[in-house]
N, C-alpha and C positions, 0 to 999 in steps of 0.2 A: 647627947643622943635625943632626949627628950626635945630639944631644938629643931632638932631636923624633923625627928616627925611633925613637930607642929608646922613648919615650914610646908611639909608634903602634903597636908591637909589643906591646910590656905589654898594652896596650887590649885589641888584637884576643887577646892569650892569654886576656886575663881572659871576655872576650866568650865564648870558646871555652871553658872551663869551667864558667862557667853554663848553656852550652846541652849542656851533657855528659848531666845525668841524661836528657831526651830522644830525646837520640840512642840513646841505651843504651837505653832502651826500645822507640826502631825498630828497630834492628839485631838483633838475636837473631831478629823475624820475617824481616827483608830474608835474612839468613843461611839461616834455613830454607826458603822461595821459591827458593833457588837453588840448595840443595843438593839437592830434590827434581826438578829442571829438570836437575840434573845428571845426577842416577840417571835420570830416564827417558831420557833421550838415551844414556846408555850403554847403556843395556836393549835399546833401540830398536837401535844398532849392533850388539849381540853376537847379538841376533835375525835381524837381516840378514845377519851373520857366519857366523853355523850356517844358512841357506837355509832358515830359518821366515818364511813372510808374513806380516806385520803386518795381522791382519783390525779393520774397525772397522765400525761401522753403517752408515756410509757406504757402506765397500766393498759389504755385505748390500744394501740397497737399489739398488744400481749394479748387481750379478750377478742378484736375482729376475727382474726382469723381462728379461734378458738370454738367461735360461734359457729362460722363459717362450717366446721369439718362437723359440729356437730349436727347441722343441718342436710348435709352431704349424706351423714350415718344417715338418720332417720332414713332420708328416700331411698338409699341403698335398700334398706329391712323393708321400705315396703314394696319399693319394683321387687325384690327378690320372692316375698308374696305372692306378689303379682303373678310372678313368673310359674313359680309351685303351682297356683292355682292352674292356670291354665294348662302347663303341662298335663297335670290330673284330669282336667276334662277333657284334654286329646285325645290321653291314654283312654279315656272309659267310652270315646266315640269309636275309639278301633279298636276297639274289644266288642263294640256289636256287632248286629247282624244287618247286614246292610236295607233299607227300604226301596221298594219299587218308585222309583220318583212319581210315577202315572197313579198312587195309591193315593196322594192327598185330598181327598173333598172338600169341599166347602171353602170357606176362609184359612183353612190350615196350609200354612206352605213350607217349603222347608226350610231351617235355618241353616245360617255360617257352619260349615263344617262337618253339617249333618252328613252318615253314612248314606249313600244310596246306589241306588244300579239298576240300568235302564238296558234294555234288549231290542234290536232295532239293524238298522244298519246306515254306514256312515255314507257320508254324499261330499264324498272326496273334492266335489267338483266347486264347491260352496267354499273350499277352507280358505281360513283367514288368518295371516303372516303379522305378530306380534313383534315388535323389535326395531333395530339391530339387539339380540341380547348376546355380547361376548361371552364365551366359557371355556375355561380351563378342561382340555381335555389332554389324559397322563400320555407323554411320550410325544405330541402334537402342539404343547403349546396352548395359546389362547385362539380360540378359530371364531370365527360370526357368525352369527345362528339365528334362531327366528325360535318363538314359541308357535305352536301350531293348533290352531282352534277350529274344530271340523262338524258343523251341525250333524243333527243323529237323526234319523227317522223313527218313533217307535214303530212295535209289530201294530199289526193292524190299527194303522194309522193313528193310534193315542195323541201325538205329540211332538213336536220336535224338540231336542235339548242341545244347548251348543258344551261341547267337552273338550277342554284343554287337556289333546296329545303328548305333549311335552316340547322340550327343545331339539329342533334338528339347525343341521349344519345348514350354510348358508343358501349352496347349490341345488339344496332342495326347493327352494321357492321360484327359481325358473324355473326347472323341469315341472315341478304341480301347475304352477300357472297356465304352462304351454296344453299340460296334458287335460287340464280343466275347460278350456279353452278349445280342442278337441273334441270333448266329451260334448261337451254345450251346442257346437256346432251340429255335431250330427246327430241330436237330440232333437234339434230345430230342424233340422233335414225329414226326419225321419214324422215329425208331426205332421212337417206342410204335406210329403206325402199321403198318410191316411189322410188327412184333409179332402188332398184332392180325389182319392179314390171314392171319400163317402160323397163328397159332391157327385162326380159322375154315376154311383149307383142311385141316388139319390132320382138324379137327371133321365136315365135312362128308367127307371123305373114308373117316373113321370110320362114320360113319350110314348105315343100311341103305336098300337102293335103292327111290326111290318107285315107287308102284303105276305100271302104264302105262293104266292103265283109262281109257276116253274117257270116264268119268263125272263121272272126280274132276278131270279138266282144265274141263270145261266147268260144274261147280258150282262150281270154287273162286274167288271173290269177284275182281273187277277190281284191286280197292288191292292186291291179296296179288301180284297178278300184278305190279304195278308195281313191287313193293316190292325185285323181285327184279334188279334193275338191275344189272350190274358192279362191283365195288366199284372206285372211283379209286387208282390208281396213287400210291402219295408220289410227291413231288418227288426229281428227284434230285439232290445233293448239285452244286454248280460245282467242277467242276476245278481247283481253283489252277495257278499258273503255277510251271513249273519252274526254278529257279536255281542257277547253280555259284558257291558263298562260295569265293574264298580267302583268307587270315587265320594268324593266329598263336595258340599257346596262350596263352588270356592267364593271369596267374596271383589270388588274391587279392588285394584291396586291404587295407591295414591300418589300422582303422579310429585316427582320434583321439582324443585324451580329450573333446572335447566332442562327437562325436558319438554320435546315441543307435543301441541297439542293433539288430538285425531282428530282424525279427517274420515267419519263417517263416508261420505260421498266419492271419496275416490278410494276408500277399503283399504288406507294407509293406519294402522294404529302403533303406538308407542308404548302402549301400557293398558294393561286390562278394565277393558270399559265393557260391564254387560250388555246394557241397554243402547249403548251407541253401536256395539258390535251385531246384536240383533235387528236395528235399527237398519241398519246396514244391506241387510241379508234377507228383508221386507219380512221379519217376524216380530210377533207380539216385543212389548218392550221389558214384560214379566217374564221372559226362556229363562230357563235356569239354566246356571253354568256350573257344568261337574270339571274335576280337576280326577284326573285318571291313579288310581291305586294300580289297578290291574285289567285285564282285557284276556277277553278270553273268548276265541274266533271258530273253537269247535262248541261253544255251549247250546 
């Protein structure tokens, strides 16, 4: 018995010998696997030890967008600021009492927003077509429409202000144009007339006094006599009706990159320009521009 194990033993030495050259050719790497394994994990401890973080791509990808949302927050909290505040100052503009725009003196003008209300009457014939601006109107759809900017006269003569009416449909900017256009013409009609009658009184009140002879009355031809008629009265002008806006300063629009520019000169605009709109209309380049709260045509 004891034979055979020793036999078993020899075997497996001998087995173990021949497989010696390969092993010795695994081990020297298996040996360097572990002693690299070793060093980092020391590194990694004495790193931890001294209170250095251990940064890796991971962590970088984990902290960007971490960053990112925290920066997000902040601006959120302060547009929402932003937003409070100004709501509160809307609110406490329309809760006053509106000013007479024609009140300001000196260098005082009025600001963005400010309440005001001016009395006066509008000059239909002047208004100025903002747009295309689509709008959703219930049961209709989206229609095309124009905002509508109609200079004001005030009461004895103060001032002119130009006031954005609001949005109308689209049809309405032919019919105004046609009707403005109308008005204008027999505007100019009706001056050239006075014109010409103060000339002729003018003329005749120059010219030396006719003979009083009963000769030359009673030779002078019948048509000549006829000819001599009164001359017609022009038309006088209709009254408009008088109305108290009150409304807010409004301020510019700014325009976006895709839309196109105004055209001062041919009275095409795309977007609320004061000073090119008055510009426009041969008024000062300072007319304020009120934006309509309310209107009110018996005040």
């Amino acid at each position: 018995m004891r034979r055979l194990a020793q036999v078993g033993w020899a075997a497996l030495t001998a087995s173990a010998r021949r497989a010696s050259p390969v092993s010795s050719s695994i081990n020297p790497e298996l040996r360097r696997r572990a002693t690299n394994a070793a060093t980092a994990a020391a590194d990694g401890a004495a790193a931890e030890s001294n209170g250095a973080p251990g940064w890796s791509p991971m962590s970088a990808v984990m902290f960007i967008p971490s960053a990112v949302c925290g920066c997000l927050a902040y601006w959120q909290y302060e547009r929402m600021q932003w937003k409070e505040s100004l709501i509160q100052r809307r609110q406490s503009i329309a809760d006053q009492q509106p000013r007479d725009i024609f009140s300001y003196e000196g260098e005082e003008e009025p600001q963005e927003y400010d309440k005001v209300s001016v009395a006066g009457r509008f000059l239909h014939e002047y208004s100025l077509f903002v747009g295309p601006r689509p709008r959703s109107v219930p049961g209709q759809g989206i229609l095309p429409g124009y905002l509508v900017v109609t200079p004001m006269l005030g009461e004895d003569r103060k001032g002119v202000v130009l006031v954005n009416r609001g949005w109308v449909p689209a049809e309405w900017k032919t019919e105004a144009q046609a009707a403005a256009a109308a008005t204008i013409r027999e505007r100019q009609e009706r001056e050239r007339a006075e014109q010409e009658a103060r000339a002729k009184a003018i003329a005749e009140a120059a010219a030396p006094p006719a003979s009083k002879s009963w000769w030359r009355r009673a030779t002078k031809p019948p048509s000549a006599r006829q000819e001599q008629a009164p001359p017609q009265q022009p038309a006088k002008p209709q009254q408009q009706e008088r109305e108290v806006v009150v409304g807010v300063i409004q301020p510019d629009e700014t325009p976006t990159q895709f839309m196109p520019e105004n055209d001062a000169d041919a009275e095409e605009f795309h977007y609320i320009q004061r000073e090119s709109m008055a510009r426009s209309l041969g008024l000062p380049a300072d007319t304020p521009l009120v934006m309509v709260i309310s209107s009110d045509p018996a005040a």
